[in-house]
C-alpha positions as CSV (number, residue, x, y, z in Angstrom):
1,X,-25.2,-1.8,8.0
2,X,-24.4,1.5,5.7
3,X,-21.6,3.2,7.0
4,X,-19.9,7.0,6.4
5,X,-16.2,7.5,7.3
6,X,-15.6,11.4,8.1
7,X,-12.0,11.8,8.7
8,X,-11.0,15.1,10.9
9,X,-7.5,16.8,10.5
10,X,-6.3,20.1,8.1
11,X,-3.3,18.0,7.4
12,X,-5.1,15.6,5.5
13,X,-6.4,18.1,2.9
14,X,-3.4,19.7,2.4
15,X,-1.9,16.6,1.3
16,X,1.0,16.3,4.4
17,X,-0.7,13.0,5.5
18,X,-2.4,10.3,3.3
19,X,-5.5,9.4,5.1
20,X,-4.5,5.4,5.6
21,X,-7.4,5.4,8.6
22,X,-9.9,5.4,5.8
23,X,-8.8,3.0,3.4
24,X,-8.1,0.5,6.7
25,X,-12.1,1.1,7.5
26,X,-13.1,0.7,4.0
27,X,-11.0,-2.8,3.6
28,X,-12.6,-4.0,7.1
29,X,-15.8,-2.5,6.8
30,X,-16.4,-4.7,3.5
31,X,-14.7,-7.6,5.3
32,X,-16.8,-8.0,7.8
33,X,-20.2,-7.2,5.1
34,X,-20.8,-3.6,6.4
35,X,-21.2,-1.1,3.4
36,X,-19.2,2.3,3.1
37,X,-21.5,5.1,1.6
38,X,-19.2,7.8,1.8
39,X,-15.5,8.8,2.9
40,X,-15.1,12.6,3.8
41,X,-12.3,14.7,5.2
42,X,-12.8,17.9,6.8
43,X,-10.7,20.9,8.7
44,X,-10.5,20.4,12.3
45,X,-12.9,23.0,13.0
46,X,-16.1,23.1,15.1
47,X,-18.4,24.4,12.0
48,X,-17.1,22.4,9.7
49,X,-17.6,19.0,11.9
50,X,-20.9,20.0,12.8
51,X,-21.9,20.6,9.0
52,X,-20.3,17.1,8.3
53,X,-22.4,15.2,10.7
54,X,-25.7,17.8,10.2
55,X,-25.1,16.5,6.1
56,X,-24.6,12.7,6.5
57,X,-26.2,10.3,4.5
58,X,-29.7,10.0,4.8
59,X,-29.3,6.4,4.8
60,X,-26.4,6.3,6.9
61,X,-26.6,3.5,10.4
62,X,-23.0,4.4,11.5
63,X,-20.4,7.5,11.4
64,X,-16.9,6.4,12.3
65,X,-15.1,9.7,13.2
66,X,-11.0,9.6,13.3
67,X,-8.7,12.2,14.0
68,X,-8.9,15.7,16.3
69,X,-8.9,13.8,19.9
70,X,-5.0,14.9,20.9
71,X,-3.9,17.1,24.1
72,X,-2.9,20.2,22.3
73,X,-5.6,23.2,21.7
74,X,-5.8,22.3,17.9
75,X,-7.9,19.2,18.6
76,X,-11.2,20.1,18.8
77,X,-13.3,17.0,17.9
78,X,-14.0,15.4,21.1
79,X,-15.5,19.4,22.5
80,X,-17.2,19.5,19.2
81,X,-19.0,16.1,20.1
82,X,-20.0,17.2,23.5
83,X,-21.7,20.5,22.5
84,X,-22.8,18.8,19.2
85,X,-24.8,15.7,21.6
86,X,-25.5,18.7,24.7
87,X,-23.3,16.5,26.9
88,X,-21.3,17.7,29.6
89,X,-17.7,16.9,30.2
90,X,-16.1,14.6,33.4
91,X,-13.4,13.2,34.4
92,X,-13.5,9.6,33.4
93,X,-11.8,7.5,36.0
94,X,-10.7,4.4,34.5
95,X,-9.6,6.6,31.1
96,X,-7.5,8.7,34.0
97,X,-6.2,5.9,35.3
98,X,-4.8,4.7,32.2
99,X,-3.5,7.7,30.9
100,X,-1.8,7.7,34.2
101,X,-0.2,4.0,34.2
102,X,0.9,4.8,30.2
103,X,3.0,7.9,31.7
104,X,4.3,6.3,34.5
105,X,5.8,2.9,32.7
106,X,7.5,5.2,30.1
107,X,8.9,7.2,33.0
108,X,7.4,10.4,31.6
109,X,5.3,13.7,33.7
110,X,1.6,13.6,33.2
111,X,0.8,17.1,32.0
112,X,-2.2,19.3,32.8
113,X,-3.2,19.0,29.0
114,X,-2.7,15.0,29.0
115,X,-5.1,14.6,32.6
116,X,-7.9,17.0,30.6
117,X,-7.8,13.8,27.9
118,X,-9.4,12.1,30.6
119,X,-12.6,14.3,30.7
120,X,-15.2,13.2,28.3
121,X,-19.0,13.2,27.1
122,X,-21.0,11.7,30.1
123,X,-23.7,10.7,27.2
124,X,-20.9,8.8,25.2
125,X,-19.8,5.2,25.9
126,X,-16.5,5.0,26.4
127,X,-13.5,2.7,24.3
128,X,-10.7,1.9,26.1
129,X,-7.1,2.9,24.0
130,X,-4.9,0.8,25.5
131,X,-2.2,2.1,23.1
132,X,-2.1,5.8,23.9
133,X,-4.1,8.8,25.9
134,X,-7.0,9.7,23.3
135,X,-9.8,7.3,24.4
136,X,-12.7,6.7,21.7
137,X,-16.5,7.4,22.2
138,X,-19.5,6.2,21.3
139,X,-22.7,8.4,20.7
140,X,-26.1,7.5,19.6
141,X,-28.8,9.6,18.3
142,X,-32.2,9.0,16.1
143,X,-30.6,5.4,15.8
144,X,-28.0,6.2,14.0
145,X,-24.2,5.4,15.9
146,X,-21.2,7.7,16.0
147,X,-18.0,6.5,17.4
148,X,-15.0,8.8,17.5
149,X,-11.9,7.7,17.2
150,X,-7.8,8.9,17.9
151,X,-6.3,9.5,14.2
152,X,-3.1,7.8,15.0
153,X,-4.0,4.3,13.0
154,X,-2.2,2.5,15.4
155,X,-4.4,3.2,18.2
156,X,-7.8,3.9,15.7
157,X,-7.6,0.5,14.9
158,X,-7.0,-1.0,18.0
159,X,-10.2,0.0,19.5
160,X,-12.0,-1.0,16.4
161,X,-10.6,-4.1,16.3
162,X,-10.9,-5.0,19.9
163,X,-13.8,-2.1,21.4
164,X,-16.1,-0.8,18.7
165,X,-16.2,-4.0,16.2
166,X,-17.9,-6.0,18.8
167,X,-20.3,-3.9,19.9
168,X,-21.3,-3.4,16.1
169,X,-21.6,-7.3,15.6
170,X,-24.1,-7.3,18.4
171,X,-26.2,-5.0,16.4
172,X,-25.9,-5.4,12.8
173,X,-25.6,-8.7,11.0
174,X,-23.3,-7.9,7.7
175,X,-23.1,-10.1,4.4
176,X,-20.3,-12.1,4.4
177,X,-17.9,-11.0,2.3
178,X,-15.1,-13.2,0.3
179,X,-12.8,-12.3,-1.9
180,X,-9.0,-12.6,-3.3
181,X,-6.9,-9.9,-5.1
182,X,-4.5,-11.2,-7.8
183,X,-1.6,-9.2,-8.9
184,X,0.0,-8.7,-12.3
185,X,2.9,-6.7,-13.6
186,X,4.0,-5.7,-17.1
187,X,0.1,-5.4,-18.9
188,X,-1.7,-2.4,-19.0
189,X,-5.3,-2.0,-18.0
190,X,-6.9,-1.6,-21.3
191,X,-4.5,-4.7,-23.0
192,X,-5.5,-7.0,-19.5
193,X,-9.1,-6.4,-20.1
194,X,-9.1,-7.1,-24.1
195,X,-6.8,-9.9,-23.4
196,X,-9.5,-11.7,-20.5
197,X,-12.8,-10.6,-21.9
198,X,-13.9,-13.7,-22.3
199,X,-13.1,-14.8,-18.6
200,X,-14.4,-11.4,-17.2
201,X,-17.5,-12.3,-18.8
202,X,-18.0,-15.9,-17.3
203,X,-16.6,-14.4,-13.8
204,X,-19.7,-11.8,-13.6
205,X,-22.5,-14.8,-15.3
206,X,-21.1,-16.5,-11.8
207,X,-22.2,-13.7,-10.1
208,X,-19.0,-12.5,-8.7
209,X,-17.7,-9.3,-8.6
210,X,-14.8,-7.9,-10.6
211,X,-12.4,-5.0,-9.6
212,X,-9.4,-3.7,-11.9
213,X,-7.2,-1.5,-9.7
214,X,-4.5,-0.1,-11.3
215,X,-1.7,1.9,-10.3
216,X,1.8,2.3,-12.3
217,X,3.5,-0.7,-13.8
218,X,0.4,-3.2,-11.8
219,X,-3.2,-4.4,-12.2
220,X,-4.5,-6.1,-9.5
221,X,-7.6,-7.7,-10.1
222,X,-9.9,-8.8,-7.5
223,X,-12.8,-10.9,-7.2
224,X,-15.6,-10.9,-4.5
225,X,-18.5,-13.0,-3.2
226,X,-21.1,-11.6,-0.7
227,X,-21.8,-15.3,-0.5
228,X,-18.8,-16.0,1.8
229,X,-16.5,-18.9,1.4
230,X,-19.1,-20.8,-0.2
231,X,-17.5,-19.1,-3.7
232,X,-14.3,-19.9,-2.3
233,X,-13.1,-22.6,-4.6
234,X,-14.6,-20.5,-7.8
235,X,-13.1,-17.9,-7.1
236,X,-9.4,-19.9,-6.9
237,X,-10.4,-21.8,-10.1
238,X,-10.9,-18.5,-12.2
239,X,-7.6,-17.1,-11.0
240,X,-5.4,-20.5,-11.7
241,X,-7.1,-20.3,-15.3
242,X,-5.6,-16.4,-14.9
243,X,-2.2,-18.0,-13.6
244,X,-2.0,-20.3,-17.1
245,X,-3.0,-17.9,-19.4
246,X,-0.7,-14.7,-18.5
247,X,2.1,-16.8,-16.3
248,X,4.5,-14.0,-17.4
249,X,2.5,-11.3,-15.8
250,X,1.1,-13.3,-12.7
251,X,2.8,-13.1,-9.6
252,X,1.1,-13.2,-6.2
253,X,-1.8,-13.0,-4.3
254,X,-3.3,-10.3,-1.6
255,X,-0.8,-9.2,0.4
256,X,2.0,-10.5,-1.8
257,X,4.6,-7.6,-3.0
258,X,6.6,-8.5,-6.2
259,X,10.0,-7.8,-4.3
260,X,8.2,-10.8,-1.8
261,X,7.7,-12.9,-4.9
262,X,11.0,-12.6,-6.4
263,X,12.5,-13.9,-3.3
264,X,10.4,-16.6,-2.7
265,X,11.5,-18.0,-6.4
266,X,15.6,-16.9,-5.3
267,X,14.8,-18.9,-2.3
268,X,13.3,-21.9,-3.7
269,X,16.2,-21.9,-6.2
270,X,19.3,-21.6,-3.9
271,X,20.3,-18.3,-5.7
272,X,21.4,-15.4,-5.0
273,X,21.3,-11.7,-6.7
274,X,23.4,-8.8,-7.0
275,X,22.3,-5.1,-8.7
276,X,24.0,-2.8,-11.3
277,X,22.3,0.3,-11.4
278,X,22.6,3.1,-13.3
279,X,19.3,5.5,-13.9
280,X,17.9,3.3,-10.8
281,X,20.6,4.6,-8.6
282,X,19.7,2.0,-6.0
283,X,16.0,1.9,-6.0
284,X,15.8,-1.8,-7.4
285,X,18.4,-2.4,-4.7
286,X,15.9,-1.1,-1.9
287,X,13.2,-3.0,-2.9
288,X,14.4,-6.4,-3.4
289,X,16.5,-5.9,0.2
290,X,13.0,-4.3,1.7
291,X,12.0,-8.4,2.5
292,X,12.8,-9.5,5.6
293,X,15.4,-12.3,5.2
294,X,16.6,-10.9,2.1
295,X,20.6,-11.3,3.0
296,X,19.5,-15.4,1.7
297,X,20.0,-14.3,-1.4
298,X,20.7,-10.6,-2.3
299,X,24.5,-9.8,-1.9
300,X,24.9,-6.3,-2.9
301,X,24.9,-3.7,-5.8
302,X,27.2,-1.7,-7.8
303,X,26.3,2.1,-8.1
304,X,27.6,3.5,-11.5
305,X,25.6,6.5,-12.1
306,X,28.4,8.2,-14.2
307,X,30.7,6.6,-17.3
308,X,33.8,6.8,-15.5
309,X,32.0,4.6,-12.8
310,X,30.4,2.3,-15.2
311,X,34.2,1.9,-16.7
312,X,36.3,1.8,-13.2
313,X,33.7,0.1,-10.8
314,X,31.1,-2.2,-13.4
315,X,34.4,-2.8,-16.0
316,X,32.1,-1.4,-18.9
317,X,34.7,-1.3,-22.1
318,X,35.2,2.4,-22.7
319,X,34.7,1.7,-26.2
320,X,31.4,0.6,-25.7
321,X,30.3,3.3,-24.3
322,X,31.6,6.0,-26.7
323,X,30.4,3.9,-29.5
324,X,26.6,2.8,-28.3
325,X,26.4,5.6,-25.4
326,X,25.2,4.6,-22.1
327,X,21.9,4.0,-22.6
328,X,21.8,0.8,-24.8
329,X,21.6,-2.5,-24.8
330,X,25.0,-3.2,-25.3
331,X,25.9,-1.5,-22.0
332,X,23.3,-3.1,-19.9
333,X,25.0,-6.4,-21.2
334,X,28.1,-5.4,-20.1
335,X,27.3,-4.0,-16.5
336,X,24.9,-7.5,-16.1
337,X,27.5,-9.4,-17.3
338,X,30.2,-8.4,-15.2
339,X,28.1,-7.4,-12.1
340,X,27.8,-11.1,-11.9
341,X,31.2,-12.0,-11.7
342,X,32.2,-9.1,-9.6
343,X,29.7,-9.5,-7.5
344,X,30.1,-13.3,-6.9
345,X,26.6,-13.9,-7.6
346,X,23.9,-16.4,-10.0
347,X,21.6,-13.7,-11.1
348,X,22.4,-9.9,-11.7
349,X,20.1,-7.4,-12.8
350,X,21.4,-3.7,-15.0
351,X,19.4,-0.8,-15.4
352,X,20.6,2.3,-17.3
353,X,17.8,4.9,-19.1
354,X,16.4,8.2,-19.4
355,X,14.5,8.9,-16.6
356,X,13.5,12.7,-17.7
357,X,12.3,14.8,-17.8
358,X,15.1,15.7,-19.3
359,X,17.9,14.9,-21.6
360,X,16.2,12.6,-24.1
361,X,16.8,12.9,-27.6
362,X,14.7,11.6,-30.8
363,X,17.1,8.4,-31.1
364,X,16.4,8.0,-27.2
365,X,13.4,9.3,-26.0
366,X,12.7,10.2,-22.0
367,X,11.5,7.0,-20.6
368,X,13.4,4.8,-22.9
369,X,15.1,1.9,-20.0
370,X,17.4,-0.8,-20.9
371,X,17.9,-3.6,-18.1
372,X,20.2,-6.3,-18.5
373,X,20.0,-9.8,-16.5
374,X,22.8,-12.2,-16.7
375,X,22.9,-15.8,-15.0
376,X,23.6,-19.1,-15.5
377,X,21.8,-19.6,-19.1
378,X,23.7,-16.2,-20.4
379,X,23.2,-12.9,-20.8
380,X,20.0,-10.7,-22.0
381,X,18.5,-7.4,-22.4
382,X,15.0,-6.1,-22.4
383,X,13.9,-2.5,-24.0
384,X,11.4,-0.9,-22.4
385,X,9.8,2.7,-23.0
386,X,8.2,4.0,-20.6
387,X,6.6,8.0,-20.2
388,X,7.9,11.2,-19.2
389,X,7.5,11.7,-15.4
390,X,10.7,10.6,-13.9
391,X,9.7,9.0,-10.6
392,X,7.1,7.1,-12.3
393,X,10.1,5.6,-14.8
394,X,11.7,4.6,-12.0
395,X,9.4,2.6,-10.3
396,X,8.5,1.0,-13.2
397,X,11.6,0.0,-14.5
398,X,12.0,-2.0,-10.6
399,X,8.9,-3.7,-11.1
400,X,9.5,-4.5,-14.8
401,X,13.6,-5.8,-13.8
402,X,11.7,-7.8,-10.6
403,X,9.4,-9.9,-12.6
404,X,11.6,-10.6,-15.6
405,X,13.8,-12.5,-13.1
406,X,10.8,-13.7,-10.9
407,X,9.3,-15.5,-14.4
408,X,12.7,-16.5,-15.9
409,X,13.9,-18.2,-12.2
410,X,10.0,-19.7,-12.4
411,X,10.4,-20.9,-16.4
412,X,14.2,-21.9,-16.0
């Protein structure tokens, strides 16, 4: 089945909202062997819907359409549907019914506005939202399948999952798709590729797929098999051959987040961690407490954006500083060092940089990131130089802290 998302909403175009409903149909889509032709977004207007759907693609079998089906007069999808497949509106009775019940168990009036929800396309077939008031539709025409849907992904997917996914199996047998997404940190694109040419190359004479998706400071690559889980076990076998070669920039599979994998290796190890931060100002702090069940291990952090707060709060010698300046390694020793014995904990982690876009000089460029890490082995520091956008330094500089612990706990 050849599928085309067309996603409905002005805010999406403008940038306010990231369209998540797509990239959730895309990933399930190829799950279940369906293929997505095209993604488009559109204005929540009636002329530019109807020249979406007049201009699909030619080989299209389904259109999923989210977004545009709330109460207020800004919605315009679902009468854009009705005039678009000359069907007539009614009240649907069940949909009433369970607009009705979802009012009345949150104690809440049912406005005009929220019972006109309830009057749809007599032509469509109906999916029940049991999560909210916009229920989906289902049109068909030339034999081709259009099924609306509520943009709220909550509720989108919910009647995919349970309504329209179903219905879809009964008609269109898919390829069965397999496939595993490894993640590494700390190797660029280009570098990864030179340095696995040679495994690319047997990975695609097996006839799997190979996917580099990149985004700052990780590569994930991912294999795929249209030939199920029958691949399964060749597809593990070329990723643990990955897991030997790079161990220092492996760390997790599919859904696994580095923060996730740093304190899986904490856990295993009966450490915990505490955070000096400088440039970071408690960024790497957020993400390594962002795992549920994080208080195991992570104990706290030490905020010492300024000197006089690496001297009075991280006990950095004033010398140090006035001699090396505050972004060097030697400070980043000292704020590790004693963030560990402050802080009463096995591991700490230092960051202190340029983060830009300003106030770099030649000597120490915008981007340039120092991060200490002290434990039980001693105390070390790492240089990294990173670019000039400041956000982007940032976030690297986490990841790049994360798996230099994660790898030395895994190695120690």
């Amino acid at each position: 089945m050849k599928v085309e998302i067309l996603a409905i909403g002005d805010e999406l175009l403008i940038g306010q909202t990231i369209n998540t409903n797509a990239a959730w149909l895309g990933q399930e889509m190829a799950l279940r062997g369906y293929q997505v032709q095209r993604s488009t977004a559109v204005e929540d207007k009636p002329e530019a819907i109807v020249h979406a759907l007049d201009h699909i693609v030619p080989s299209t079998n389904c259109v999923i359409i989210t977004g545009g089906l709330g109460p207020t007069k800004d919605d315009l999808t679902k009468y854009t549907l009705a005039n678009y497949f000359k069907s007539p509106l009614e009240i649907h009775q069940a949909t009433l019914d369970q607009i009705a019940a979802f009012f009345a168990s949150r104690n809440r009036p049912m406005l005009e506005v929220n019972i006109q929800q309830a009057a749809l396309p007599t032509k469509a077939k109906i999916l029940t939202n049991r999560l909210g008031t916009a229920a989906g539709m289902w049109f068909e025409r030339n034999e081709v399948i259009f099924i609306s849907l509520p943009g709220v992904p909550y509720e989108m997917k919910t009647i995919m999952t349970e309504e329209a996914f179903p219905l879809l199996a009964k008609r269109f047998q898919g390829q069965t798709l397999y496939h595993r997404t490894l993640h590494t940190q700390g190797i660029g694109e280009s570098f990864l590729a030179e340095k696995i040419a040679d495994w690319e190359d047997r990975v695609r004479d097996a006839g799997l797929g190979l996917a580099y998706l990149p985004s700052p400071g990780l590569v994930k690559l991912r294999l795929s098999s249209y030939s199920g889980k029958e691949n399964q076990v060749r597809i593990d076998q070329f990723f643990q051959e990955l897991e030997l070669r790079i161990p220092a920039h492996v760390f997790g599979y599919d859904d696994c987040t580095l923060e996730l994998a740093l304190g899986t290796e904490l856990l295993v190890k009966k450490a915990t961690i505490g955070t000096v931060e400088s440039c970071t100002s408690g960024l790497l702090a957020r993400h390594i407490a962002s795992v549920s069940g994080a208080s195991a291990y992570y104990q706290g952090a030490l905020l010492t954006y300024s000197n006089d707060l690496k001297v009075k709060v991280a006990q950095v010698n004033a010398q140090t500083l006035e001699k090396y300046g505050a972004v060097s390694e030697q400070v980043a020793l000292e704020m590790a060092a004693n963030g560990r014995r402050i802080l009463g904990v096995d591991y700490c982690l230092s960051t202190t940089g340029v983060a830009g876009p300003t106030g770099g000089t030649p000597e120490k460029p915008v981007g340039l990131v120092w991060v200490g890490l002290s434990g039980p082995s001693g105390t070390t520091a790492k240089r990294f130089q990173f670019g000039d956008e400041r956000q982007r330094n940032l976030e690297m500089t986490v990841l790049g802290a994360m798996n230099w612990l994660r790898y030395t706990l895994k190695t120690s």
